[in-house]
C-alpha positions, 0 to 999 in steps of 0.5 A: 227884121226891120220895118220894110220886111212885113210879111203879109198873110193876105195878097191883098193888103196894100200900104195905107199912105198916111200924110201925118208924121205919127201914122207914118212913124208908127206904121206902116199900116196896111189895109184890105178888104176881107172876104166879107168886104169889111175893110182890115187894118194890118201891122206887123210888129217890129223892133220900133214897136217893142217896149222894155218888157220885150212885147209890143208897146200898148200905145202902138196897140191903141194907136192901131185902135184908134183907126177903127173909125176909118173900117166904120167910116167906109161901112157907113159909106162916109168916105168924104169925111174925117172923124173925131175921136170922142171916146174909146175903150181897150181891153188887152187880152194879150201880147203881141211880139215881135214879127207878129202880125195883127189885124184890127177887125172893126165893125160899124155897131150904129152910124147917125147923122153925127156919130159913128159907133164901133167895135172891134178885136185886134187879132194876130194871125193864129186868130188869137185875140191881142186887144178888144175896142169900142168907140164913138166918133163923130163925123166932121160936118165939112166935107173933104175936097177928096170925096173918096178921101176914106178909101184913099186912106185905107190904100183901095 
């Protein structure tokens, strides 16, 4: 299976354009909203994410991690802005392999003027988790030119 052969288990997904070399390298990331509304961050493991063991390596699991402050960003309604990451924890529960696909489910636990605070699971598609996540960011005090900069990220 190459990377280009996703195999998508929601109609709605679209590819996230990423601009940045190490979003696109690792990807391809796709995005949709879910029955609830809650945007869903998808990747489906292929050869380029697989370590020596013969699973998908963490650090693609935390990249994908890494992105839940986009879902928050847009729960919170922040889409002219980007975020820093300040901190984030990862739990892994366990592996993905190779052709599966996984879904980040973050959720927005508290947003201030400053900072958003999330949570999520990274699951695969039997539902069964892989990872578990929380993190703080905080939200850039400048303004994008792009005021729908977080939902052109996430492809909507």
């Amino acid at each position: 299976m190459t990377r280009a052969q996703a195999i998508l288990p929601r109609a709605a997904y679209r590819p996230m354009p990423f601009n940045d070399r190490f979003g696109a390298s690792v990807g391809p990331y796709m995005a949709c909203l879910d029955e609830t509304g809650r945007a869903v961050i998808g990747l489906q493991i292929g050869d380029f994410h697989i370590s020596p063991r013969g699973v998908c390596h963490g650090a693609v699991i935390a990249a994908l991690a890494d992105l839940q402050s986009l879902p928050a960003s847009y729960a919170a309604g922040v889409l002219d802005r980007f975020t820093a990451t300040v901190s984030f924890s990862l739990d892994f529960i366990a592996p993905a392999r190779h052709g599966d696909w996984i879904e980040l489910r973050a959720d927005l636990v508290r947003a201030t003027r400053q900072f958003l605070f999330t949570q999520a699971l990274i699951v695969d598609a039997q539902e069964r988790p892989v990872a578990r996540t929380s993190g703080v960011f905080k939200i850039d005090p400048h303004a994008d030119e792009d005021p729908r900069m977080v939902v052109n990220l996430l492809g909507f």
